[in-house]
C-alpha positions, 0 to 999 in steps of 0.5 A: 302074400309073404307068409311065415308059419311057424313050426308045427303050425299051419293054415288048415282046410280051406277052400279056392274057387275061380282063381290061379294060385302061384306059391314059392318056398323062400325058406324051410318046408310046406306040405300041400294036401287038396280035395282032388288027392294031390299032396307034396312038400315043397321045399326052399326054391320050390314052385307050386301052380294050383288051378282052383277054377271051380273050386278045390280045398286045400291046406298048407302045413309046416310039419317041422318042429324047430323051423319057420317056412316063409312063402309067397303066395300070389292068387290070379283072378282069371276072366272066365269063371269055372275053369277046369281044376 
C-alpha cells in the first residue's frame, strides 16, 4: 500500500495475524503503538519490520497537526502459520 494520512488523522486499533509487515516513512512522521507494548515514531526514511504471527493489534497515527505523512506498507504471508510475534 502507498498510504497518505492526513494531519491528526490516522488508522486506529486493528488487528494482524500470520503475517511480516514491512513499513517506510516517505514523507512527515507515524506513530506505531501495539498489543505487545512497543510504541515509536518513525520518522522520513524511517523502517519498521513487525512480525504479526499469531496475531498483535496495532495502530498507525499522524499526531502532527499541519503535515501529511505517506508510507508504504507491504504485508508478507509467510508459509507456516503462528510464527512467534
Amino acid at each position: 500500500n502507498d498510504d497518505i494520512v492526513q494531519p491528526s488523522n490516522g488508522f486506529g486499533t486493528h488487528p494482524h495475524a500470520n503475517q511480516e509487515i514491512f513499513s517506510y516513512i516517505l514523507e512527515g512522521s507515524l506513530t506505531h503503538k501495539d498489543s505487545t507494548g512497543n510504541q515509536e515514531t518513525l520518522g522520513r526514511g524511517h523502517i519498521q519490520f513487525m512480525s504479526a504471527g499469531a496475531g498483535v493489534e496495532h495502530s498507525e497515527m499522524n499526531h502532527d497537526k499541519e503535515n501529511e505523512c505517506r508510507f508504504l506498507q507491504t504485508w508478507i504471508h509467510p508459509n507456516k502459520k503462528g510464527l512467534p510475534v
